[in-house]
KOLDREN-280920 format. One record per residue (C-alpha): z, x, y. Coordinates in steps of 0.2 Angstrom, whole numbers, padded with zeros to 4 digits, always signed. Example, Ala and Ser with C-alpha at 12.3 -4.5 7.8 and 13.67 -1.06 7.14 Angstrom:
2
+0039+0062-0022
+0036+0068-0005
//
This chain:
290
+0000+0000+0000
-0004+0007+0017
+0013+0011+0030
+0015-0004+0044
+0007+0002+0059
+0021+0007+0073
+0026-0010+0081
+0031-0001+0097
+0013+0007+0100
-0002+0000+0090
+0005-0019+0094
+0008-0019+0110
-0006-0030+0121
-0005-0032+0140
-0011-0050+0147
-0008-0047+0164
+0010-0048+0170
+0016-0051+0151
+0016-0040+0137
+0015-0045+0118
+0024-0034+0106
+0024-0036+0089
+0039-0031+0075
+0035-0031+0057
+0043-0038+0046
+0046-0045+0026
+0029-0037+0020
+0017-0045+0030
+0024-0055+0043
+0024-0050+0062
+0037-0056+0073
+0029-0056+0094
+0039-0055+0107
+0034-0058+0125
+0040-0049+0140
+0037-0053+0158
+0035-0036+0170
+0048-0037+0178
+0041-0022+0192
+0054-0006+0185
+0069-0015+0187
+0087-0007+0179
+0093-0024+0175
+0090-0031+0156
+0074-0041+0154
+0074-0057+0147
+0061-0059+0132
+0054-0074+0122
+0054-0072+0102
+0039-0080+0092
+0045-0085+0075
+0058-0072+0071
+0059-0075+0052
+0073-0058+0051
+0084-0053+0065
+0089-0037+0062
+0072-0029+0068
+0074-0040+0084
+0088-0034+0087
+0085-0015+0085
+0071-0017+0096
+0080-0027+0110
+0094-0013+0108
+0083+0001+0112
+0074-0006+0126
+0088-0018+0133
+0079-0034+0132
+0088-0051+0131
+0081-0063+0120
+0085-0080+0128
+0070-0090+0123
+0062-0093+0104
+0048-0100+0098
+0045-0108+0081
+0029-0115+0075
+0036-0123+0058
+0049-0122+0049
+0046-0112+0032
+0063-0098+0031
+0050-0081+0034
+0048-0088+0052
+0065-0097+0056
+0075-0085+0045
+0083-0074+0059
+0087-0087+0072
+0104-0088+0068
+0109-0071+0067
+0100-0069+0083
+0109-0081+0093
+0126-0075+0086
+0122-0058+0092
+0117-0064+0109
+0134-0077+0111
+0144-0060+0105
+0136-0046+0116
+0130-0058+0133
+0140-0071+0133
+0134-0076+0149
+0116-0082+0143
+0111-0096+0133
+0097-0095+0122
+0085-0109+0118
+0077-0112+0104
+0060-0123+0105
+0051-0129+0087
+0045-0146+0081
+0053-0162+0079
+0047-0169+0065
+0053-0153+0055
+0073-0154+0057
+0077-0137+0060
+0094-0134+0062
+0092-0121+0075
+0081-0130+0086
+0090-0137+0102
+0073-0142+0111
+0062-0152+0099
+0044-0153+0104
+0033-0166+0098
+0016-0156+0105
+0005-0159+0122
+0021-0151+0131
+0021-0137+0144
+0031-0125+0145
+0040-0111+0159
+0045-0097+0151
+0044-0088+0167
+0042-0097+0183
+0024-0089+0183
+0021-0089+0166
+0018-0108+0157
+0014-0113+0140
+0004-0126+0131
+0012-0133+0115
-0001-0137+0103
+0003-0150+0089
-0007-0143+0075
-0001-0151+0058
-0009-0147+0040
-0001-0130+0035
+0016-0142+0036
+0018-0158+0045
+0024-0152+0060
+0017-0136+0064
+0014-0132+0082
+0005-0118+0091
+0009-0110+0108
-0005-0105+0120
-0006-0095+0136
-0020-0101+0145
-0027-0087+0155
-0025-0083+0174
-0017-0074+0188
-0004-0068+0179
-0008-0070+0160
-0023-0062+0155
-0034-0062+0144
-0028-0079+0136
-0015-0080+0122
-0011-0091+0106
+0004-0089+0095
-0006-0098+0079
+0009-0098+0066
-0001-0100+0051
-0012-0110+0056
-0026-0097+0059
-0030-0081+0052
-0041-0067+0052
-0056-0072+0042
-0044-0088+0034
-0032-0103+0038
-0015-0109+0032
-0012-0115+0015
-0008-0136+0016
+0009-0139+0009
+0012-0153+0019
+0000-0159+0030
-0020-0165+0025
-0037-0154+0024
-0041-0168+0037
-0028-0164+0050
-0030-0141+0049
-0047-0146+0050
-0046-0156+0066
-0031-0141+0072
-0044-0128+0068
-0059-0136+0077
-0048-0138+0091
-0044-0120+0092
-0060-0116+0092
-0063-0124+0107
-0053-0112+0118
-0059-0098+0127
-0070-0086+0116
-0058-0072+0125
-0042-0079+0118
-0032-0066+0106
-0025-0074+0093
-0006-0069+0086
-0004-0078+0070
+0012-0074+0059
+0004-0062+0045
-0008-0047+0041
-0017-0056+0031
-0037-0049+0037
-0040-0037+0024
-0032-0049+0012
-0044-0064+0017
-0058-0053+0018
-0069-0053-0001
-0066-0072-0001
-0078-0072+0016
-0088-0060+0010
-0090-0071-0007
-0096-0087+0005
-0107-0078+0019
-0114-0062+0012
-0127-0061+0024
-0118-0063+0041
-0121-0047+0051
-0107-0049+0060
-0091-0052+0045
-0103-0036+0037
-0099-0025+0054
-0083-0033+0054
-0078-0029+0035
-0080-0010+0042
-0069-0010+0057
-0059-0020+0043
-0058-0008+0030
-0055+0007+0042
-0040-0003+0052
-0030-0004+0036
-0033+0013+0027
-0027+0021+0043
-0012+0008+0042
-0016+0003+0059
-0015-0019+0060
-0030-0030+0062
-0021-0040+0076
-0022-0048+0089
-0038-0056+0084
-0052-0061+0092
-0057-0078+0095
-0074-0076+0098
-0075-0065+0083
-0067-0076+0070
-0078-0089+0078
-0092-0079+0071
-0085-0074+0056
-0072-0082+0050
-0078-0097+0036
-0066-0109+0041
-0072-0110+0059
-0091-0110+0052
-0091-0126+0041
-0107-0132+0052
-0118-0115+0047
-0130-0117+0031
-0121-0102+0021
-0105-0110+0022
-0111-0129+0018
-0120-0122+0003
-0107-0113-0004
-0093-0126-0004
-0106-0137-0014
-0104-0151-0002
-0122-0160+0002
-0121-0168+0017
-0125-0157+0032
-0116-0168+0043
-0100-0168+0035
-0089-0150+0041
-0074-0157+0038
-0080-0162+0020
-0085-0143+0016
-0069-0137+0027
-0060-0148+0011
-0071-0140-0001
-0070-0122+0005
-0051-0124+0007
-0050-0128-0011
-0061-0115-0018
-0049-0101-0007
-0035-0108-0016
-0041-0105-0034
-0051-0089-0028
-0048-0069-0038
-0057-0055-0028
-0067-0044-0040
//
Protein backbone atom coordinates (compact mmCIF):
# COMPACT_ATOMS: atom_id res chain seq x y z
CA UNK A 1 0.00 0.00 0.00
CA UNK A 2 1.33 3.48 -0.85
CA UNK A 3 2.21 5.94 2.59
CA UNK A 4 -0.80 8.85 3.02
CA UNK A 5 0.38 11.71 1.38
CA UNK A 6 1.40 14.60 4.11
CA UNK A 7 -1.93 16.14 5.12
CA UNK A 8 -0.12 19.49 6.29
CA UNK A 9 1.36 20.02 2.54
CA UNK A 10 0.09 18.02 -0.31
CA UNK A 11 -3.77 18.76 1.02
CA UNK A 12 -3.71 22.10 1.52
CA UNK A 13 -6.04 24.10 -1.16
CA UNK A 14 -6.49 28.09 -1.08
CA UNK A 15 -10.09 29.32 -2.11
CA UNK A 16 -9.47 32.86 -1.59
CA UNK A 17 -9.54 33.93 2.03
CA UNK A 18 -10.14 30.28 3.16
CA UNK A 19 -7.94 27.45 3.29
CA UNK A 20 -9.05 23.66 3.06
CA UNK A 21 -6.81 21.29 4.85
CA UNK A 22 -7.19 17.71 4.79
CA UNK A 23 -6.24 15.05 7.76
CA UNK A 24 -6.13 11.48 6.98
CA UNK A 25 -7.68 9.23 8.70
CA UNK A 26 -8.92 5.28 9.27
CA UNK A 27 -7.43 4.08 5.86
CA UNK A 28 -9.09 6.09 3.45
CA UNK A 29 -10.94 8.56 4.72
CA UNK A 30 -9.90 12.33 4.88
CA UNK A 31 -11.26 14.65 7.33
CA UNK A 32 -11.19 18.75 5.79
CA UNK A 33 -10.95 21.35 7.80
CA UNK A 34 -11.60 24.91 6.81
CA UNK A 35 -9.88 28.08 7.98
CA UNK A 36 -10.56 31.58 7.47
CA UNK A 37 -7.24 33.96 7.07
CA UNK A 38 -7.35 35.54 9.64
CA UNK A 39 -4.48 38.38 8.21
CA UNK A 40 -1.21 37.04 10.83
CA UNK A 41 -3.03 37.37 13.81
CA UNK A 42 -1.39 35.84 17.35
CA UNK A 43 -4.80 35.01 18.63
CA UNK A 44 -6.16 31.12 18.09
CA UNK A 45 -8.16 30.80 14.78
CA UNK A 46 -11.48 29.38 14.90
CA UNK A 47 -11.74 26.47 12.17
CA UNK A 48 -14.78 24.31 10.77
CA UNK A 49 -14.39 20.47 10.71
CA UNK A 50 -16.05 18.45 7.82
CA UNK A 51 -16.93 15.05 9.05
CA UNK A 52 -14.45 14.24 11.63
CA UNK A 53 -15.00 10.40 11.89
CA UNK A 54 -11.60 10.18 14.61
CA UNK A 55 -10.66 13.03 16.77
CA UNK A 56 -7.30 12.31 17.76
CA UNK A 57 -5.74 13.65 14.36
CA UNK A 58 -7.97 16.89 14.82
CA UNK A 59 -6.80 17.43 17.60
CA UNK A 60 -3.07 17.02 16.99
CA UNK A 61 -3.42 19.19 14.10
CA UNK A 62 -5.46 22.10 16.09
CA UNK A 63 -2.61 21.69 18.78
CA UNK A 64 0.13 22.39 16.60
CA UNK A 65 -1.26 25.29 14.88
CA UNK A 66 -3.51 26.62 17.67
CA UNK A 67 -6.73 26.41 15.86
CA UNK A 68 -10.17 26.30 17.60
CA UNK A 69 -12.67 24.02 16.28
CA UNK A 70 -16.01 25.59 17.05
CA UNK A 71 -18.01 24.55 13.95
CA UNK A 72 -18.61 20.81 12.44
CA UNK A 73 -20.02 19.58 9.58
CA UNK A 74 -21.67 16.15 9.10
CA UNK A 75 -23.01 15.02 5.81
CA UNK A 76 -24.53 11.61 7.15
CA UNK A 77 -24.46 9.77 9.88
CA UNK A 78 -22.40 6.43 9.24
CA UNK A 79 -19.65 6.28 12.62
CA UNK A 80 -16.23 6.89 9.90
CA UNK A 81 -17.54 10.42 9.57
CA UNK A 82 -19.49 11.23 12.93
CA UNK A 83 -17.02 8.92 15.00
CA UNK A 84 -14.75 11.74 16.61
CA UNK A 85 -17.32 14.45 17.46
CA UNK A 86 -17.69 13.69 20.86
CA UNK A 87 -14.29 13.38 21.74
CA UNK A 88 -13.80 16.64 20.09
CA UNK A 89 -16.30 18.65 21.77
CA UNK A 90 -15.03 17.21 25.19
CA UNK A 91 -11.65 18.47 24.40
CA UNK A 92 -12.82 21.81 23.46
CA UNK A 93 -15.34 22.14 26.89
CA UNK A 94 -12.05 21.01 28.75
CA UNK A 95 -9.23 23.22 27.17
CA UNK A 96 -11.62 26.65 26.00
CA UNK A 97 -14.26 26.53 28.04
CA UNK A 98 -15.27 29.90 26.73
CA UNK A 99 -16.39 28.52 23.12
CA UNK A 100 -19.26 26.59 22.27
CA UNK A 101 -18.93 24.32 19.36
CA UNK A 102 -21.83 23.69 16.93
CA UNK A 103 -22.41 20.77 15.31
CA UNK A 104 -24.69 20.95 12.06
CA UNK A 105 -25.73 17.37 10.13
CA UNK A 106 -29.14 16.18 8.92
CA UNK A 107 -32.38 15.83 10.56
CA UNK A 108 -33.87 13.06 9.41
CA UNK A 109 -30.60 11.01 10.62
CA UNK A 110 -30.89 11.43 14.50
CA UNK A 111 -27.46 12.09 15.42
CA UNK A 112 -26.82 12.49 18.74
CA UNK A 113 -24.12 14.98 18.43
CA UNK A 114 -26.02 17.24 16.16
CA UNK A 115 -27.32 20.41 18.02
CA UNK A 116 -28.32 22.10 14.70
CA UNK A 117 -30.37 19.90 12.48
CA UNK A 118 -30.64 20.70 8.77
CA UNK A 119 -33.18 19.68 6.51
CA UNK A 120 -31.17 21.07 3.18
CA UNK A 121 -31.82 24.43 1.05
CA UNK A 122 -30.15 26.19 4.22
CA UNK A 123 -27.43 28.81 4.21
CA UNK A 124 -25.05 28.94 6.29
CA UNK A 125 -22.19 31.73 7.93
CA UNK A 126 -19.30 30.12 9.07
CA UNK A 127 -17.51 33.31 8.72
CA UNK A 128 -19.40 36.70 8.48
CA UNK A 129 -17.75 36.56 4.86
CA UNK A 130 -17.78 33.18 4.22
CA UNK A 131 -21.58 31.46 3.52
CA UNK A 132 -22.67 27.94 2.76
CA UNK A 133 -25.14 26.22 0.80
CA UNK A 134 -26.69 22.92 2.39
CA UNK A 135 -27.48 20.58 -0.30
CA UNK A 136 -29.95 17.78 0.67
CA UNK A 137 -28.69 14.95 -1.37
CA UNK A 138 -30.25 11.58 -0.28
CA UNK A 139 -29.35 8.01 -1.82
CA UNK A 140 -25.92 6.94 -0.23
CA UNK A 141 -28.44 7.25 3.21
CA UNK A 142 -31.54 9.04 3.65
CA UNK A 143 -30.44 12.04 4.73
CA UNK A 144 -27.14 12.80 3.42
CA UNK A 145 -26.39 16.42 2.81
CA UNK A 146 -23.61 18.21 1.03
CA UNK A 147 -22.00 21.60 1.78
CA UNK A 148 -20.98 24.04 -0.98
CA UNK A 149 -19.09 27.25 -1.24
CA UNK A 150 -20.19 28.93 -4.09
CA UNK A 151 -17.50 31.06 -5.37
CA UNK A 152 -16.67 34.71 -4.95
CA UNK A 153 -14.77 37.55 -3.49
CA UNK A 154 -13.67 35.78 -0.78
CA UNK A 155 -13.98 32.01 -1.57
CA UNK A 156 -12.49 31.05 -4.63
CA UNK A 157 -12.39 28.80 -6.79
CA UNK A 158 -15.86 27.20 -5.61
CA UNK A 159 -15.96 24.43 -3.06
CA UNK A 160 -18.23 21.23 -2.25
CA UNK A 161 -17.75 19.01 0.79
CA UNK A 162 -19.63 15.83 -1.25
CA UNK A 163 -19.57 13.16 1.87
CA UNK A 164 -20.06 10.16 -0.20
CA UNK A 165 -22.06 11.14 -2.49
CA UNK A 166 -19.38 11.87 -5.16
CA UNK A 167 -16.12 10.45 -5.97
CA UNK A 168 -13.35 10.40 -8.17
CA UNK A 169 -14.44 8.44 -11.16
CA UNK A 170 -17.63 6.82 -8.71
CA UNK A 171 -20.64 7.60 -6.40
CA UNK A 172 -21.81 6.49 -3.09
CA UNK A 173 -23.01 3.05 -2.31
CA UNK A 174 -27.13 3.18 -1.62
CA UNK A 175 -27.77 1.81 1.83
CA UNK A 176 -30.65 3.75 2.42
CA UNK A 177 -31.84 5.98 0.04
CA UNK A 178 -32.90 4.97 -3.98
CA UNK A 179 -30.81 4.71 -7.34
CA UNK A 180 -33.57 7.44 -8.28
CA UNK A 181 -32.70 10.03 -5.54
CA UNK A 182 -28.27 9.71 -6.02
CA UNK A 183 -29.20 9.97 -9.44
CA UNK A 184 -31.20 13.25 -9.15
CA UNK A 185 -28.21 14.43 -6.18
CA UNK A 186 -25.56 13.66 -8.72
CA UNK A 187 -27.22 15.40 -11.76
CA UNK A 188 -27.50 18.15 -9.58
CA UNK A 189 -23.98 18.39 -8.76
CA UNK A 190 -23.21 18.44 -11.96
CA UNK A 191 -24.82 21.43 -12.68
CA UNK A 192 -22.40 23.54 -10.52
CA UNK A 193 -19.70 25.46 -11.71
CA UNK A 194 -17.21 23.17 -13.91
CA UNK A 195 -14.42 25.00 -11.69
CA UNK A 196 -15.88 23.60 -8.35
CA UNK A 197 -13.18 21.22 -6.45
CA UNK A 198 -14.79 18.51 -5.00
CA UNK A 199 -13.89 17.15 -1.19
CA UNK A 200 -15.64 13.99 -0.80
CA UNK A 201 -14.70 11.78 2.31
CA UNK A 202 -12.39 9.00 0.89
CA UNK A 203 -9.40 8.29 -1.59
CA UNK A 204 -11.12 6.15 -3.50
CA UNK A 205 -9.86 7.49 -7.33
CA UNK A 206 -7.46 4.77 -8.07
CA UNK A 207 -9.75 2.43 -6.45
CA UNK A 208 -12.85 3.43 -8.83
CA UNK A 209 -10.60 3.53 -11.62
CA UNK A 210 -10.52 -0.21 -13.76
CA UNK A 211 -14.46 -0.29 -13.23
CA UNK A 212 -14.41 3.26 -15.70
CA UNK A 213 -11.91 2.08 -17.56
CA UNK A 214 -14.22 -1.35 -18.01
CA UNK A 215 -17.44 0.97 -19.23
CA UNK A 216 -15.55 3.75 -21.30
CA UNK A 217 -12.50 2.41 -22.77
CA UNK A 218 -12.18 4.85 -25.45
CA UNK A 219 -12.68 8.15 -23.62
CA UNK A 220 -9.36 10.14 -24.30
CA UNK A 221 -9.73 12.01 -21.31
CA UNK A 222 -10.36 8.98 -18.12
CA UNK A 223 -7.26 7.43 -20.59
CA UNK A 224 -5.02 10.71 -19.76
CA UNK A 225 -6.52 10.89 -16.62
CA UNK A 226 -5.90 7.07 -15.61
CA UNK A 227 -1.96 8.34 -15.97
CA UNK A 228 -1.93 11.44 -13.72
CA UNK A 229 -4.01 8.62 -11.71
CA UNK A 230 -1.60 6.02 -11.56
CA UNK A 231 1.34 8.44 -10.91
CA UNK A 232 -0.50 10.41 -8.09
CA UNK A 233 -0.83 7.28 -5.95
CA UNK A 234 2.58 5.37 -6.63
CA UNK A 235 4.23 8.57 -5.30
CA UNK A 236 1.70 8.47 -2.36
CA UNK A 237 0.53 11.75 -3.12
CA UNK A 238 -3.78 12.02 -3.08
CA UNK A 239 -6.05 12.47 -6.05
CA UNK A 240 -8.04 15.16 -4.27
CA UNK A 241 -9.63 17.89 -4.40
CA UNK A 242 -11.15 16.71 -7.56
CA UNK A 243 -12.19 18.46 -10.43
CA UNK A 244 -15.65 18.94 -11.34
CA UNK A 245 -15.26 19.54 -14.76
CA UNK A 246 -12.96 16.70 -15.00
CA UNK A 247 -15.18 14.07 -13.49
CA UNK A 248 -17.89 15.56 -15.68
CA UNK A 249 -15.72 14.24 -18.37
CA UNK A 250 -14.84 11.19 -17.04
CA UNK A 251 -16.49 9.96 -14.32
CA UNK A 252 -19.38 7.16 -15.68
CA UNK A 253 -21.83 8.13 -13.25
CA UNK A 254 -21.94 11.88 -14.44
CA UNK A 255 -22.04 10.47 -18.19
CA UNK A 256 -25.20 8.18 -18.21
CA UNK A 257 -26.38 10.35 -21.41
CA UNK A 258 -22.95 9.39 -23.55
CA UNK A 259 -23.40 6.19 -25.96
CA UNK A 260 -20.36 4.17 -24.20
CA UNK A 261 -21.97 4.31 -20.94
CA UNK A 262 -25.75 3.53 -22.24
CA UNK A 263 -24.37 0.68 -24.01
CA UNK A 264 -22.62 -0.82 -21.38
CA UNK A 265 -25.11 -0.78 -18.66
CA UNK A 266 -27.44 -2.89 -21.30
CA UNK A 267 -30.18 -0.42 -20.90
CA UNK A 268 -32.03 0.49 -24.48
CA UNK A 269 -33.55 3.40 -24.23
CA UNK A 270 -31.32 6.35 -24.96
CA UNK A 271 -33.61 8.66 -23.25
CA UNK A 272 -33.56 7.08 -19.91
CA UNK A 273 -29.95 8.15 -17.71
CA UNK A 274 -31.49 7.64 -14.79
CA UNK A 275 -32.47 3.92 -15.94
CA UNK A 276 -28.54 3.29 -16.97
CA UNK A 277 -27.36 5.35 -13.87
CA UNK A 278 -29.53 2.26 -12.09
CA UNK A 279 -27.98 -0.26 -14.16
CA UNK A 280 -24.35 1.10 -13.98
CA UNK A 281 -24.82 1.41 -10.10
CA UNK A 282 -25.60 -2.14 -10.08
CA UNK A 283 -22.98 -3.69 -12.12
CA UNK A 284 -20.21 -1.31 -9.74
CA UNK A 285 -21.51 -3.17 -7.01
CA UNK A 286 -20.97 -6.85 -8.18
CA UNK A 287 -17.72 -5.54 -10.28
CA UNK A 288 -13.79 -7.58 -9.69
CA UNK A 289 -11.02 -5.54 -11.38
CA UNK A 290 -8.85 -7.93 -13.44
Amino acid sequence: MNNPPDPFETLLSHHGRLDVIGIPAFDDNLIWLLQRQDGGSSAPHTVCVVDPGDAAPVIDYCQIHRLLPTQVLLTHHHGDHTGGVAALVTWMRQTHPAYSVTVYGPEVEGIATVNYPLKGAEQLMLWPDIAVEVMAVPGHTRGHLAYFLPGDSNCAPPALFSGDVLFGLGCGRLFEGTAEQMFDALTRIAQLDGATRIYCAHEYTALNLPFALSVDPTNAALLARADRIRALRQAGRATLPLLLSEERATNPFLRCDQTPIVLASGVEDLARPDQVFTQLRKLRDTFKAR
